[in-house]
C-alpha positions as CSV (number, residue, x, y, z in Angstrom):
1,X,89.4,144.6,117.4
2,X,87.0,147.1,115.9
3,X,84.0,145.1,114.0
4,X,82.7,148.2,112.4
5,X,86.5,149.2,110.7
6,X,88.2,145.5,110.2
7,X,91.3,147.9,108.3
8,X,91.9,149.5,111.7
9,X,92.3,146.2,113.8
10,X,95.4,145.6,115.4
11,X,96.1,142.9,112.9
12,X,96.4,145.4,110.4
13,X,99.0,147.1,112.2
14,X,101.9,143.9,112.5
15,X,104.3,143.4,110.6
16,X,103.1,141.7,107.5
17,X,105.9,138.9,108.2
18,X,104.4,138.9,111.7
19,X,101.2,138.5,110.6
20,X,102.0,135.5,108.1
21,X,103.7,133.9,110.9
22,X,100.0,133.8,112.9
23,X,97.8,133.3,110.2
24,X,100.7,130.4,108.7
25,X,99.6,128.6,112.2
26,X,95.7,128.1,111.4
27,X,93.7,125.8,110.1
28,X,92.6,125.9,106.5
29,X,88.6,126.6,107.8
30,X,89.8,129.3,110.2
31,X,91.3,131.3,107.3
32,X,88.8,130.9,105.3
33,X,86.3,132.9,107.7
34,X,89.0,135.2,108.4
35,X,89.4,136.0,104.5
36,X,86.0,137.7,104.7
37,X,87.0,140.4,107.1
38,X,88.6,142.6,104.3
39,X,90.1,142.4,101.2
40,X,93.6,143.4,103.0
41,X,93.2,140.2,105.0
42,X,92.0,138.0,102.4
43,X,95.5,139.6,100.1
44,X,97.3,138.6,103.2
45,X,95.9,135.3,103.5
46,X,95.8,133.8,100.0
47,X,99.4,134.8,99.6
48,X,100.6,132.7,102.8
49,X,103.3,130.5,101.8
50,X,102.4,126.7,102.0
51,X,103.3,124.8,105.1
52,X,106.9,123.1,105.2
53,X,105.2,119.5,106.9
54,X,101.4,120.1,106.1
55,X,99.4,117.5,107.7
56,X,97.6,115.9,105.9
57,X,93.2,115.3,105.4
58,X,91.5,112.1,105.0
59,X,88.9,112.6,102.1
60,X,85.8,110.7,102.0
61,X,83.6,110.2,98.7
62,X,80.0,108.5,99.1
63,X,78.6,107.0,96.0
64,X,75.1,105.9,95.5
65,X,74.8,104.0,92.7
66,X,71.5,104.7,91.3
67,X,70.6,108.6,92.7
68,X,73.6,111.0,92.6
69,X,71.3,112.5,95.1
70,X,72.3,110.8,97.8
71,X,76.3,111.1,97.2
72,X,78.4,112.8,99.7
73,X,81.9,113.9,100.1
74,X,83.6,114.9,103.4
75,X,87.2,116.7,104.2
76,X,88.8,116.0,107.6
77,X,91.0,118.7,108.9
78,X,93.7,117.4,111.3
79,X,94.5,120.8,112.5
80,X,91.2,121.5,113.9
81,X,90.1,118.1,114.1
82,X,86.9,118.7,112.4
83,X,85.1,117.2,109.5
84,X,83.9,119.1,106.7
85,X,80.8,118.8,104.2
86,X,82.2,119.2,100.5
87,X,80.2,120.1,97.2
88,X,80.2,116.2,95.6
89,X,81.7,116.5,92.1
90,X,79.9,116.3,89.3
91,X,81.4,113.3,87.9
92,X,81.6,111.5,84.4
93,X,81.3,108.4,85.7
94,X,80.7,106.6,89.1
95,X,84.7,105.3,89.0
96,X,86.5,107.7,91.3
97,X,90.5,107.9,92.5
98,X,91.9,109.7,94.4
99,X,95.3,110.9,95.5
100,X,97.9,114.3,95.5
101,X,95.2,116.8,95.7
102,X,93.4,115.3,92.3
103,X,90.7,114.0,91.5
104,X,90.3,110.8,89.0
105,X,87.6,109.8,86.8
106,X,88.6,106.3,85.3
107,X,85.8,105.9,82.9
108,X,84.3,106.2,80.0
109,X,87.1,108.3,79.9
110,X,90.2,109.2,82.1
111,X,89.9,112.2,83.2
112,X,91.3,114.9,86.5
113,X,90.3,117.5,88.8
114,X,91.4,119.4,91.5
115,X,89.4,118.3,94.6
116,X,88.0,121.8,96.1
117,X,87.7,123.2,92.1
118,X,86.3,120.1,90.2
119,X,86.9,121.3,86.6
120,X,87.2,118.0,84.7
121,X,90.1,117.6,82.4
122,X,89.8,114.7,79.1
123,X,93.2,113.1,78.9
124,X,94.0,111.5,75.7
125,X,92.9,108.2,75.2
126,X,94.2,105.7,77.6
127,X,95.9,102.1,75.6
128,X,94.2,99.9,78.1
129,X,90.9,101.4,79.2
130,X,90.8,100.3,83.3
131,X,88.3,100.7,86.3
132,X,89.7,100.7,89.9
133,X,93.6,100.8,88.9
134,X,96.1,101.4,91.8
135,X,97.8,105.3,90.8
136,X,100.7,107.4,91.7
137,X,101.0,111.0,90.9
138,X,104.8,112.0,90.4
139,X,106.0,114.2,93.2
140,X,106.9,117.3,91.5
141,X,106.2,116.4,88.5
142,X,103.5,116.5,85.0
143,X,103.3,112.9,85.3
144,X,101.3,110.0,87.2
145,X,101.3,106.1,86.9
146,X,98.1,103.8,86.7
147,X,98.9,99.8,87.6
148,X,96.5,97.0,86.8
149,X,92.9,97.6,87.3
150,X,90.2,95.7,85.1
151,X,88.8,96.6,81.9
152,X,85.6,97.7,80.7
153,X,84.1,96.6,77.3
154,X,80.8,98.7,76.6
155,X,80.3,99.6,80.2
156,X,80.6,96.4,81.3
157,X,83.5,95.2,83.2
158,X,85.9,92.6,81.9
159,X,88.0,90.6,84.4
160,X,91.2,89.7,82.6
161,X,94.5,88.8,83.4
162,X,95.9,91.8,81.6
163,X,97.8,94.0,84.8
164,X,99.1,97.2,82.4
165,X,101.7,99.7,83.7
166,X,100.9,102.8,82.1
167,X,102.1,106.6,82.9
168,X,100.9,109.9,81.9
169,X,102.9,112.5,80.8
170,X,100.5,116.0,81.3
171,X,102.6,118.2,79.8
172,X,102.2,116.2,76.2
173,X,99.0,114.9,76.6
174,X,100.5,111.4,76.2
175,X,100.0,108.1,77.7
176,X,103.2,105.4,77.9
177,X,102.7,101.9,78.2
178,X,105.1,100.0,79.9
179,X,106.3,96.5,81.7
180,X,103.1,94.7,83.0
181,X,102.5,94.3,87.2
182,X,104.5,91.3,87.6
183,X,102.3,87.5,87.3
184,X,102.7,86.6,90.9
185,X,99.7,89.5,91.6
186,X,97.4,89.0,88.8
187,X,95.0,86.7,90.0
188,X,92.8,89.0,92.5
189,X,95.0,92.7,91.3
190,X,91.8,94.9,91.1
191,X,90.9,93.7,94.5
192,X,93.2,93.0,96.8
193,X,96.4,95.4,96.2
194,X,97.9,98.2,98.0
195,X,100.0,100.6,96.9
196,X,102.5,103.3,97.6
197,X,104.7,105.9,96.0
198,X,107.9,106.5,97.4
199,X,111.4,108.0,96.9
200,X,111.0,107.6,93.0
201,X,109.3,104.1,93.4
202,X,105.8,102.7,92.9
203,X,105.2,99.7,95.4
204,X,102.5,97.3,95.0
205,X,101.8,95.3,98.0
206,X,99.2,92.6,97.7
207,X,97.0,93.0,101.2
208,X,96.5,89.3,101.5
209,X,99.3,87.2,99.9
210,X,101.7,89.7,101.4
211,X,103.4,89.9,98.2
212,X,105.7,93.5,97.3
213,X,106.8,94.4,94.4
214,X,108.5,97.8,93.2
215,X,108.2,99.9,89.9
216,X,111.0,102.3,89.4
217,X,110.2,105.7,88.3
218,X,113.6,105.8,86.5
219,X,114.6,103.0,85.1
220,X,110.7,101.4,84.1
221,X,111.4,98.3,85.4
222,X,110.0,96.0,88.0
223,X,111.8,94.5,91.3
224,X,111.8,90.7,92.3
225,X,108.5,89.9,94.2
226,X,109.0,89.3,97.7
227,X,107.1,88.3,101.0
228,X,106.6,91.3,103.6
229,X,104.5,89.7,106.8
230,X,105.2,90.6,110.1
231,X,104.1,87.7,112.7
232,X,100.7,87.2,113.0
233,X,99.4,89.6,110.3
234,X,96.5,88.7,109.0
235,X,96.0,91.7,106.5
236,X,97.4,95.2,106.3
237,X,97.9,97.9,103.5
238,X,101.2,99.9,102.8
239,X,101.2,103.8,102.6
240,X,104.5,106.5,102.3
241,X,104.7,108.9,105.3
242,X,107.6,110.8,105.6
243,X,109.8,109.6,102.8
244,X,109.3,106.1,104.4
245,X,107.1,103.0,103.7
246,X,105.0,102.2,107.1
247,X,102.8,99.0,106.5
248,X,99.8,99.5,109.0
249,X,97.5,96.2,109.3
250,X,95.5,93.6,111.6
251,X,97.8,91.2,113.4
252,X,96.1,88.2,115.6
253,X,98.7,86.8,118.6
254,X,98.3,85.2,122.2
255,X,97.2,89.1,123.1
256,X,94.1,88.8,120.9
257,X,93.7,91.6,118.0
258,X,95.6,94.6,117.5
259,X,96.3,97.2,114.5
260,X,99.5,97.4,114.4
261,X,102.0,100.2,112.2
262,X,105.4,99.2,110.7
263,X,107.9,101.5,109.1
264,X,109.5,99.1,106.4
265,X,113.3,99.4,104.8
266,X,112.8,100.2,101.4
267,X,116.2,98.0,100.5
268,X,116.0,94.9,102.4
269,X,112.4,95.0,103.3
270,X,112.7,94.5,106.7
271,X,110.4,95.9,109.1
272,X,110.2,97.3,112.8
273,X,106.8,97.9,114.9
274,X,106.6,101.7,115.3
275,X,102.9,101.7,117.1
276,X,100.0,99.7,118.0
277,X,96.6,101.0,118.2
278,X,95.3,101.4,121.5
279,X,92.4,98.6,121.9
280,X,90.2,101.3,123.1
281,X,90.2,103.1,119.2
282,X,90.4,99.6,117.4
283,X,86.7,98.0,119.5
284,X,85.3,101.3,118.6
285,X,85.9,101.2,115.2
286,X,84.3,97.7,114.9
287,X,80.1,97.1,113.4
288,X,78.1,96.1,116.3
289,X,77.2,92.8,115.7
290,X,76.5,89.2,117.7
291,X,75.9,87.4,114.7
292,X,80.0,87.4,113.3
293,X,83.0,86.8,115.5
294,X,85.8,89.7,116.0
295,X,87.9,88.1,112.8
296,X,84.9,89.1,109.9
297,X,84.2,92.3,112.0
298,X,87.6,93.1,111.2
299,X,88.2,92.8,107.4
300,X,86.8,96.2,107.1
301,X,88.9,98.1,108.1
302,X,91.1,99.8,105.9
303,X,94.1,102.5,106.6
304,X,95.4,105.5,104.2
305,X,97.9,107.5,105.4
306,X,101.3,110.1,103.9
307,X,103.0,112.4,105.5
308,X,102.9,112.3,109.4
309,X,99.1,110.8,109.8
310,X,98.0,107.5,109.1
311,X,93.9,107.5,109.6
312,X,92.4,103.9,109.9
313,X,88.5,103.4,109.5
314,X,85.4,101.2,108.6
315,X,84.2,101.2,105.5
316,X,80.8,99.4,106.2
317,X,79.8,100.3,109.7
318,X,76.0,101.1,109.2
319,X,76.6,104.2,107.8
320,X,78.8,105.7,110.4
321,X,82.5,105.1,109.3
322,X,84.0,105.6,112.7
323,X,87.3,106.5,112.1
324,X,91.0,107.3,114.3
325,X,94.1,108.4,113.6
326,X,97.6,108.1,114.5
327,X,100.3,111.2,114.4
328,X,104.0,109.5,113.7
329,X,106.4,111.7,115.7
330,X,109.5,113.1,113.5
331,X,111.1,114.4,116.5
332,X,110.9,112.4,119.3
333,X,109.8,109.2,117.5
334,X,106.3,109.0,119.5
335,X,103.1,107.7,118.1
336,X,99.7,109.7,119.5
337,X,96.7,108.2,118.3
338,X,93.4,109.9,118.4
339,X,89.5,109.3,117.2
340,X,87.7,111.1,114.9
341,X,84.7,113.0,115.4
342,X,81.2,111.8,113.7
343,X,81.0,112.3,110.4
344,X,78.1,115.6,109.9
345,X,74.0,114.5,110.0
346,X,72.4,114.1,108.1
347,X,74.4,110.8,106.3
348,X,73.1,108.6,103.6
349,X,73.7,105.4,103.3
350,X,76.4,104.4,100.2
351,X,77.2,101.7,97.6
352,X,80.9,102.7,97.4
353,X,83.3,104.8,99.1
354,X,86.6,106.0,97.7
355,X,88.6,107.4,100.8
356,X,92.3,108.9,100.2
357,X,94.5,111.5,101.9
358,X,96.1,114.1,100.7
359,X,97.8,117.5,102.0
360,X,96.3,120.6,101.4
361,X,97.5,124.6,101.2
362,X,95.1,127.6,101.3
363,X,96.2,128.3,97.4
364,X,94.2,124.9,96.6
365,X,91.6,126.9,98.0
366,X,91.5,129.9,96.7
367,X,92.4,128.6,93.1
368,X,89.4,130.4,91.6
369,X,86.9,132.5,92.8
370,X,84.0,129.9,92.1
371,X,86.5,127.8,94.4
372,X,86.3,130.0,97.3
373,X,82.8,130.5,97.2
374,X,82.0,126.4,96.8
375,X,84.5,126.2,100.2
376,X,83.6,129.0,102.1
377,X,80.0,127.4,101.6
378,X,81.0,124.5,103.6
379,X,79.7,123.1,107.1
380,X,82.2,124.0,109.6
């Protein structure tokens, strides 16, 4: 390939179908790099169709409380298993959700963003004002749901019993309140739930009590509450991967500690084991520490996961938020789990972290112009 005369290169002179099919097969970062060669390439590239079964990242927002210095936002790419430094967002507040490729501001005001092109968009006003709510963007869709949270009164926050149920409706600009999380997870609902959005359903799992409850996308109306605990859980958090609830959490038994991953029937609730971490990935994930036994090391752990990767990590672990992941095999119904490379130096230490995951496609990335330049900026 001819440095001097990219046009020339051999590339040039496939098929364009051929040459979608090996640039389709990429990851994000490596297109990127290759979109500076030429503007043929970079025509080539940000027309690619998106990926049938994209794998999804794991996004990872540090806040500092008191210096937006010191926040920091990373990407990881599964498909070169690499993390990535992002521009932090400027945001209007330090309340930050995220989920479907969006960004969420919950107060003073609601507002969303793409996540790679933070432009902030208002919404209307919301009828219950909430920080921290569980959400739910609908798939395909102008709409998203936000369940419970806690209110804020003048900046301050305002622990109520209050668990509102309202959904957004983009296309008008309009905000629809309706049925209230049911009472049985009021009591701790800003703390302590789980939540997943599957096959036209909202599902609120309660990470302790073990408590699940559906919100139907069609109808507006809430399922009975019932009791999903596999034996020996002691606390776990329910994500939608492949059209299918999986319930991945920390299980005690005569073996000791595992993490184990369920994929649970949406009708009857029942569950089956689909994986367990190896106890390799699950030691390495703990804080290195004399002072608590293995059962507090533990309770910081948390999982996200959709699509065919479910990523499981520390959210306290002196600043280094070791991290693993498990691929769910489609196919031949095999589970491969893997660590995660360190997070990039240098890292700052953080008073909250919002971690989600979310596919991507190289048109999120090359939305804008000031969009490719904030990404191609980006350590590799």
């Amino acid at each position: 390939m001819s440095d001097r005369n990219p046009e020339s290169s051999n590339l040039n002179a496939l098929n364009r179908d051929v040459t979608e099919s090996i640039l389709s097969l990429l990851p994000i970062p490596s297109l990127v790099r290759f979109s500076t060669v030429s503007k043929h390439w970079r025509s080539i590239i940000t027309s690619l169709p998106p990926s049938p079964s994209p794998s999804p990242w794991l996004f990872l927002f540090g806040i500092h409380n008191t210096s937006s210095f010191h926040n920091q936002s990373f990407g990881f790419d599964p498909l070169s298993h690499s993390w990535l430094r992002l521009p932090f967002p400027s945001l209007p507040s330090l309340h930050l959700v995220g989920s479907d490729r969006f960004l969420f501001s919950t107060a003073p005001r609601f507002s969303f963003s793409p996540i790679l092109n933070p432009h902030w968009r208002p919404t209307s006003p919301l009828r219950f004002p909430r920080i921290n709510p569980l959400l739910g963007v609908f798939p395909a869709s102008s709409k998203l749901i936000l369940v419970g949270g806690v209110a804020s009164i003048g900046g301050l926050v305002n622990i109520d019993d209050r668990s509102p149920v309202q959904i957004y409706d983009s296309a008008l600009d309009s905000w629809e309140l309706c049925p209230p999380l049911p009472e049985a997870f009021r009591s701790n609902a800003h703390e302590t739930l789980s939540s997943a959005l599957c096959k036209r359903s909202f599902y609120v799992f309660d990470v302790t009590s073990c408590f699940i409850s559906s919100f139907s996308l069609d109808t507006y109306t809430w399922s009975d509450v019932q009791t999903l605990r596999p034996p020996g859980l002691l606390f776990a958090f329910l994500n939608s991967c492949n059209d299918a609830l999986v319930l991945g959490g920390m299980c005690y038994s005569d073996r000791g500690f595992s993490f184990n991953l369920w994929r649970v029937d949406q009708g009857s609730m029942e569950f089956s084991e689909i994986a367990i971490m190896p106890d390799a990935l699950l030691f390495g994930l703990l804080v290195d520490s004399e002072d608590e036994d293995d059962a507090h090391r533990f309770t910081t752990l948390k999982c996200v996961g959709s699509g065919n990767l479910v990523y499981v990590f520390n959210q306290d672990a002196h600043k280094k938020y070791p991290a693993c992941v498990c691929d769910i095999g489609v196919e031949n119904g095999k589970c491969t789990w893997r660590s995660l490379p360190n997070l990039p130096s240098p890292l700052n230490k953080f008073h909250k972290l919002v971690t989600f995951c979310s596919t991507l496609s190289i048109t999120d990335v090359f939305h804008s112009d000031e969009a490719h330049i904030g990404f191609a900026g980006l350590v590799w």
